[in-house]
C-alpha positions as CSV (number, residue, x, y, z in Angstrom):
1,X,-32.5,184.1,93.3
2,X,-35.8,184.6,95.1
3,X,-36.1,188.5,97.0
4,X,-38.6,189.8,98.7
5,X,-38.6,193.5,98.6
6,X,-39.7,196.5,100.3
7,X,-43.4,196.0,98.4
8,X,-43.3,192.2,100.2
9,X,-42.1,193.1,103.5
10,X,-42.5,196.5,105.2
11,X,-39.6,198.7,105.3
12,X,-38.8,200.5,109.3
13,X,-36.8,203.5,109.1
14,X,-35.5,206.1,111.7
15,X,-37.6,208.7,111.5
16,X,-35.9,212.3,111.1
17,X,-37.6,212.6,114.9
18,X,-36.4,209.8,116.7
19,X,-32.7,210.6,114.9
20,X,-33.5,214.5,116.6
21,X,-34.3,212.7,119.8
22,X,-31.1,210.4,120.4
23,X,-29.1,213.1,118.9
24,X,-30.3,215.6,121.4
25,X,-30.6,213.1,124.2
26,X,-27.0,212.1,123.4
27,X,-25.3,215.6,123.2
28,X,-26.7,216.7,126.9
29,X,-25.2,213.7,128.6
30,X,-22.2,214.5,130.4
31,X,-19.7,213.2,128.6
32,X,-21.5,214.1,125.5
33,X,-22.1,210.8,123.3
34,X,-23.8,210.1,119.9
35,X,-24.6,206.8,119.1
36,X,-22.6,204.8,116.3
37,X,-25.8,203.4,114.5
38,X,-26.2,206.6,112.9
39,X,-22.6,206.6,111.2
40,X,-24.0,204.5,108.5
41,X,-25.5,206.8,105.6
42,X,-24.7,206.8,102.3
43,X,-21.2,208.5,103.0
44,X,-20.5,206.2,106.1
45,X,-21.0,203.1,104.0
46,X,-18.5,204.5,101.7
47,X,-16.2,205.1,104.2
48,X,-16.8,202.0,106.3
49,X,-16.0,200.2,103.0
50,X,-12.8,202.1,102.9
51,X,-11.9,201.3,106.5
52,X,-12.1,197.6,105.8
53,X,-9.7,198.2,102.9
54,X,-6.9,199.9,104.7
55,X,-3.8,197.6,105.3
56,X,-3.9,198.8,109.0
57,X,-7.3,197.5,109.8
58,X,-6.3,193.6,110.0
59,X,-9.9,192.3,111.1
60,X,-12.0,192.1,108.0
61,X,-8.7,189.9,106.5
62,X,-8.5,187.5,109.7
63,X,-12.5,187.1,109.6
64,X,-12.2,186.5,105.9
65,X,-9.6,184.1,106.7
66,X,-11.7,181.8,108.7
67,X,-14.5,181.9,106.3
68,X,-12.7,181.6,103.2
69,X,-10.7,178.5,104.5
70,X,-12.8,176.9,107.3
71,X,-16.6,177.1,106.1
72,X,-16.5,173.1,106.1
73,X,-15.6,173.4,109.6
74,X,-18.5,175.8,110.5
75,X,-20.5,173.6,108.7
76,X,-20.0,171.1,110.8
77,X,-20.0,172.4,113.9
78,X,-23.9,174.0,113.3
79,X,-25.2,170.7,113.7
80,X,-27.7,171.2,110.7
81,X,-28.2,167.4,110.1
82,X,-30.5,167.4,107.4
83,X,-32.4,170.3,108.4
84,X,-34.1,172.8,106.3
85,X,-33.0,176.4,108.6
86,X,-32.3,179.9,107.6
87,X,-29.7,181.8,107.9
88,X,-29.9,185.7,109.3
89,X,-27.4,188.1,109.7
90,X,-27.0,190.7,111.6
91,X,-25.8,194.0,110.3
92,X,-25.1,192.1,107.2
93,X,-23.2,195.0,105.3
94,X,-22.1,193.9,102.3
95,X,-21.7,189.8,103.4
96,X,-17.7,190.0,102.3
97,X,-17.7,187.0,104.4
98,X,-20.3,185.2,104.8
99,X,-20.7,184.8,101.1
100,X,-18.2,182.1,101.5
101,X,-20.1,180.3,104.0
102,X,-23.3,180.4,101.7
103,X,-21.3,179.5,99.2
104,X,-20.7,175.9,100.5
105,X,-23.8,176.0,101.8
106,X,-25.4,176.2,98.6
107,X,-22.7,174.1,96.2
108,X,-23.1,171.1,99.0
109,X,-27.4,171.4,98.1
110,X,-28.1,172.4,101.8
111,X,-31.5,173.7,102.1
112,X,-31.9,177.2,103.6
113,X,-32.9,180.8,103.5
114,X,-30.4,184.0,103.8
115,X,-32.3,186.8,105.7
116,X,-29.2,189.8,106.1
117,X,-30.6,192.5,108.4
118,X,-28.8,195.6,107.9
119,X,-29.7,199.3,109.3
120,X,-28.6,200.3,106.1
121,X,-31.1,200.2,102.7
122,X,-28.6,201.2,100.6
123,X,-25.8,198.5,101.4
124,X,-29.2,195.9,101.2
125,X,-30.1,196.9,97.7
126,X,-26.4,196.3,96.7
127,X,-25.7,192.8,98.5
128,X,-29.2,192.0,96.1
129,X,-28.0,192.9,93.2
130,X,-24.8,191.1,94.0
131,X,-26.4,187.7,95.1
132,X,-28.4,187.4,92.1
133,X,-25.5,187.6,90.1
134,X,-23.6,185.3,92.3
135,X,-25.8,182.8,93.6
136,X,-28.7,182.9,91.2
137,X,-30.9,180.0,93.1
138,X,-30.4,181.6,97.1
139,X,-33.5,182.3,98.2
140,X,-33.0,185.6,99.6
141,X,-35.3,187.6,102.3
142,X,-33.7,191.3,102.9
143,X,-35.1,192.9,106.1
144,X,-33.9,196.6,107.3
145,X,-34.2,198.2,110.6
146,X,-33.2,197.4,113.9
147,X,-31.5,193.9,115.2
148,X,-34.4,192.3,117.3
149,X,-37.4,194.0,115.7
150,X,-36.2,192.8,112.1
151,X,-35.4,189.4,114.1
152,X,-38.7,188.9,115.4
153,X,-39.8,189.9,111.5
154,X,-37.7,186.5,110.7
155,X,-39.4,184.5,113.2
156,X,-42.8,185.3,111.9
157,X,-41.4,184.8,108.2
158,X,-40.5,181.0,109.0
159,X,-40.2,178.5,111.9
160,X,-37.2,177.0,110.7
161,X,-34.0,176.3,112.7
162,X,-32.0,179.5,112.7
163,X,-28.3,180.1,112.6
164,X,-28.0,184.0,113.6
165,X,-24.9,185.0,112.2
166,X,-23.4,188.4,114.3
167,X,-19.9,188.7,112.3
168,X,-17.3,191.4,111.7
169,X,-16.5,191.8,115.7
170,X,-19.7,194.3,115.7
171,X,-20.2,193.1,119.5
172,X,-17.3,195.2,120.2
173,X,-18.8,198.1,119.5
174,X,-20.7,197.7,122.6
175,X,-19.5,197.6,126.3
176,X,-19.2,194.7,128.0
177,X,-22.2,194.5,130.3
178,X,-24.4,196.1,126.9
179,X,-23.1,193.2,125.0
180,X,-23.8,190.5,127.8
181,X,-27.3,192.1,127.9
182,X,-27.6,191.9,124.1
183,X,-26.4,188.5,124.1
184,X,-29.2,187.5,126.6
185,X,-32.0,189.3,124.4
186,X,-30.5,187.4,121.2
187,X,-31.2,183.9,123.4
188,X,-34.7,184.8,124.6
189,X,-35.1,184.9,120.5
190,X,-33.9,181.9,119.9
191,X,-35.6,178.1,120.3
192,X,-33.7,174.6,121.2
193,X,-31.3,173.6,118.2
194,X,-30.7,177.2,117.5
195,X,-27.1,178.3,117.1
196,X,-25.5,181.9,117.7
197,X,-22.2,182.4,115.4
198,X,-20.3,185.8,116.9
199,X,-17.0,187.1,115.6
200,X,-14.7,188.4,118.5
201,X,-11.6,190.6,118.5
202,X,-9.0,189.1,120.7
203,X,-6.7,190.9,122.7
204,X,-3.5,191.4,121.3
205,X,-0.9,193.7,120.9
206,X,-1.9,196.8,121.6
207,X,-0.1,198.7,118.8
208,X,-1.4,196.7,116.5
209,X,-5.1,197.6,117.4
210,X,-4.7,201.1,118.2
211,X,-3.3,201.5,114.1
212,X,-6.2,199.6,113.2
213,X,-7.9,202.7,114.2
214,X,-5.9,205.8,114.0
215,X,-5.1,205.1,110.3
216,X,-2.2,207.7,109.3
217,X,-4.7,208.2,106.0
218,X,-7.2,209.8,108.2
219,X,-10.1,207.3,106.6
220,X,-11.2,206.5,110.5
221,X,-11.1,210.4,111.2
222,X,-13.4,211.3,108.5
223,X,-15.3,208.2,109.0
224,X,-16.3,209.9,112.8
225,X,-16.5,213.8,111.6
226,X,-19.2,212.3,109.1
227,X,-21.6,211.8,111.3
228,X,-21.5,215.5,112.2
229,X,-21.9,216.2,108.5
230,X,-24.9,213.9,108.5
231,X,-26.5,215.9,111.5
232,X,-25.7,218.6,109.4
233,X,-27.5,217.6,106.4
234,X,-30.8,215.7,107.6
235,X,-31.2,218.0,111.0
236,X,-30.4,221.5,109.7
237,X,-27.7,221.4,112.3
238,X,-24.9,224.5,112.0
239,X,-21.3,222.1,113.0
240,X,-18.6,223.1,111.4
241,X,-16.5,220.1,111.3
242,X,-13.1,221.8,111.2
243,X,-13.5,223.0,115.0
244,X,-13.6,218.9,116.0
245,X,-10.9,216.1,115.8
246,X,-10.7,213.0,116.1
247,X,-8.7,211.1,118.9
248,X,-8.6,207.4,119.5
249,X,-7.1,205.4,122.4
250,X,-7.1,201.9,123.6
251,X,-6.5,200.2,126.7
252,X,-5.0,196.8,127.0
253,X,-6.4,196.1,130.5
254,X,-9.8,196.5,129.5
255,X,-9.7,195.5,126.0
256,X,-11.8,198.8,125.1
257,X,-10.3,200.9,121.7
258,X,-12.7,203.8,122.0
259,X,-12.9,207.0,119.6
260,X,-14.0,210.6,120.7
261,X,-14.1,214.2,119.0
262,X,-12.9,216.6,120.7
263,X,-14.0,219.9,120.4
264,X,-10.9,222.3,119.3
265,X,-12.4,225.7,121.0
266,X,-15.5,227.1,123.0
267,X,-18.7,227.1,120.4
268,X,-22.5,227.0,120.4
269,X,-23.4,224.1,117.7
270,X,-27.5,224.3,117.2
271,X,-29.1,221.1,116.4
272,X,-32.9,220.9,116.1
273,X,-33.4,224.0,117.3
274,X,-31.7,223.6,120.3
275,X,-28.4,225.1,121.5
276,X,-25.5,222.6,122.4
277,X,-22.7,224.6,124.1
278,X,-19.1,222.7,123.7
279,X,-16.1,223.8,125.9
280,X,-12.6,224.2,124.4
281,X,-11.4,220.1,124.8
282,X,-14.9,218.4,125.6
283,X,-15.0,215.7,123.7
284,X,-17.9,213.6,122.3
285,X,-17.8,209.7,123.1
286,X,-18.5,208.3,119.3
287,X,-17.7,204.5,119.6
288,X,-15.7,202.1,121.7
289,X,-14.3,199.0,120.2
290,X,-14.1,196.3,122.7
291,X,-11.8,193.6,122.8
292,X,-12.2,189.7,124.5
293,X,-9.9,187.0,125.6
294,X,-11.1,183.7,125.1
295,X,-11.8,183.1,128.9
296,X,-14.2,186.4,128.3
297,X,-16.1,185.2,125.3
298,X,-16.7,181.8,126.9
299,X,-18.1,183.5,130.3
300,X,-20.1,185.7,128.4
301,X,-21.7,182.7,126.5
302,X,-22.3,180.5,129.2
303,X,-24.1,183.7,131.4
304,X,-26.2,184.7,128.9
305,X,-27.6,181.5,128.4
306,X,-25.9,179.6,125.5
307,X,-23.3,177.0,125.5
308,X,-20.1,177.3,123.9
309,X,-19.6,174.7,121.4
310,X,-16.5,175.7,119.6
311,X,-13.7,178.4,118.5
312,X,-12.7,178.9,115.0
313,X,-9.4,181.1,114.7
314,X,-7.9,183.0,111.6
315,X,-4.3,181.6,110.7
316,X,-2.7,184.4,113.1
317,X,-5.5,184.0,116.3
318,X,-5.8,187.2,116.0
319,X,-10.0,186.8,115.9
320,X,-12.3,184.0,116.7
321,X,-15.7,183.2,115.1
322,X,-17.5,181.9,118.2
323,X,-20.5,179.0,118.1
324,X,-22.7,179.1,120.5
325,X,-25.7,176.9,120.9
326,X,-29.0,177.1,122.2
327,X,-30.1,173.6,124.4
């Protein structure tokens, strides 16, 4: 396997300041918010990993589903041709299932490159290690930092067809109109032939999703309460996590699962150097989880630019890997 690391490609990381600013920024707005980028430290990849896990939390199994049993079909429906491309994820984690995908890729002699963008260094040094062992002849081009600035990285790196792969339903955890907006500034990335692969959470019963996050193990809760412990450790903030819990509800109408904390009493929480006053009850917006119908995901395409070749389901359509291409 062929990496290029940090000494081959420059490495962009928050900076403790601009972590200060948004944290600050965030915790001022009225409702008070923190952004859920910043959940994934050391700890929060531990914990995410543990989320995925839980019996509760059906989506990485109905994702997995559809890449373990229908990569032939995505094959086919990218329209590669012959073509040599490359294939980039975003917020690549630890590419649970889109190793299956360049698995076939690679056992059926397709020629291409796997670029996984991923906030997170530590999760990228792991998927390495684990690719090498795997799939010793990938040619492998790890990039961290941010979506579109790691993106445009990738373009500059090659000029081959790409396949952006956005998986795991992680365009729920933006609102609608944020996603539709993100979607348009993924297409004004992309060139004609291009293709846009996006996992969706459909809407469904709305038991079942709200367990998927309120997980009677309390994996989810400390998953939230750790990015206060992270604020904690890396801005000399004074939050004492027992005074917070976490509460999660989910709307069927709207198709948004969102999770706050909720503060359980008045208290003055200092965070770089400033004073954030919290009232007994005020909660902090922490994440929402937004879910689509099919009629949604195909409007959403078509608006931002793209055209909507195809749906791939899990056995149960409980989740939908859409393909969306760029003409």
């Amino acid at each position: 396997m062929k990496i290029q690391l940090a000494e081959d490609l420059p490495i962009d990381n928050h900076s403790k300041s601009d972590f200060c600013k948004d944290v600050l920024e965030g915790l001022k707005q009225n409702p008070k918010k923190l952004s859920s980028k910043y959940f994934y430290d050391k700890q929060g990849d531990k914990l995410f990993q543990k989320i995925m896990e839980m019996p509760e939390y059906y989506l990485t199994n109905c994702e997995l589903d559809i890449f373990q049993n229908k990569s032939n079909i995505i094959t086919e429906s990218l329209q590669l041709q012959g073509q040599a491309f490359d294939i980039i994820e975003l917020g690549s984690g630890d590419a649970t299932k889109s190793k299956y995908l360049l698995k076939f890729l690679s056992e059926n002699n397709f020629d291409f490159n796997y670029m996984p963008i991923d906030i997170s260094g530590n999760i990228l040094h792991e998927l390495q290690r684990n690719l090498e062992i795997e799939m010793p002849d990938l040619t492998v081009i790890p990039l961290e930092g941010e979506y579109f600035e790691m993106l445009e990285k990738a373009s500059g790196i090659s000029a081959r067809k790409k396949i952006v792969l956005f998986l795991g339903a992680n365009i729920g955890n933006m609102n609608k109109q944020e996603a539709f907006q993100f979607c348009k500034d993924i297409r004004a990335k992309l060139n004609a032939g291009d293709v846009f692969l996006v996992g969706f959470d459909l809407k469904k019963n709305p038991q079942t999703i709200l367990d998927a996050y309120n997980d009677p193990a309390g994996i989810t809760a400390a998953f939230n309460l750790n990015l206060l412990a992270r604020i904690n450790r890396e801005l000399d903030a004074d939050f004492t996590i027992e005074n917070f819990r976490h509460y999660q509800n989910y709307e069927p109408d709207s198709g948004a699962c969102r999770s706050f904390l909720v503060s359980l009493k008045n208290q003055v929480v200092t965070v770089c150097d400033e004073r954030i006053l919290f009232d007994e009850n005020e909660f902090i917006d922490m994440e929402v989880s937004q879910k689509y119908s099919v009629e949604e995901i195909g409007q959403m395409g078509e608006a931002a630019g793209f055209h909507v070749a195809e749906n791939i389901y899990d056995s149960k359509k409980w989740f939908v890997d859409s393909i969306w291409y760029v003409s």
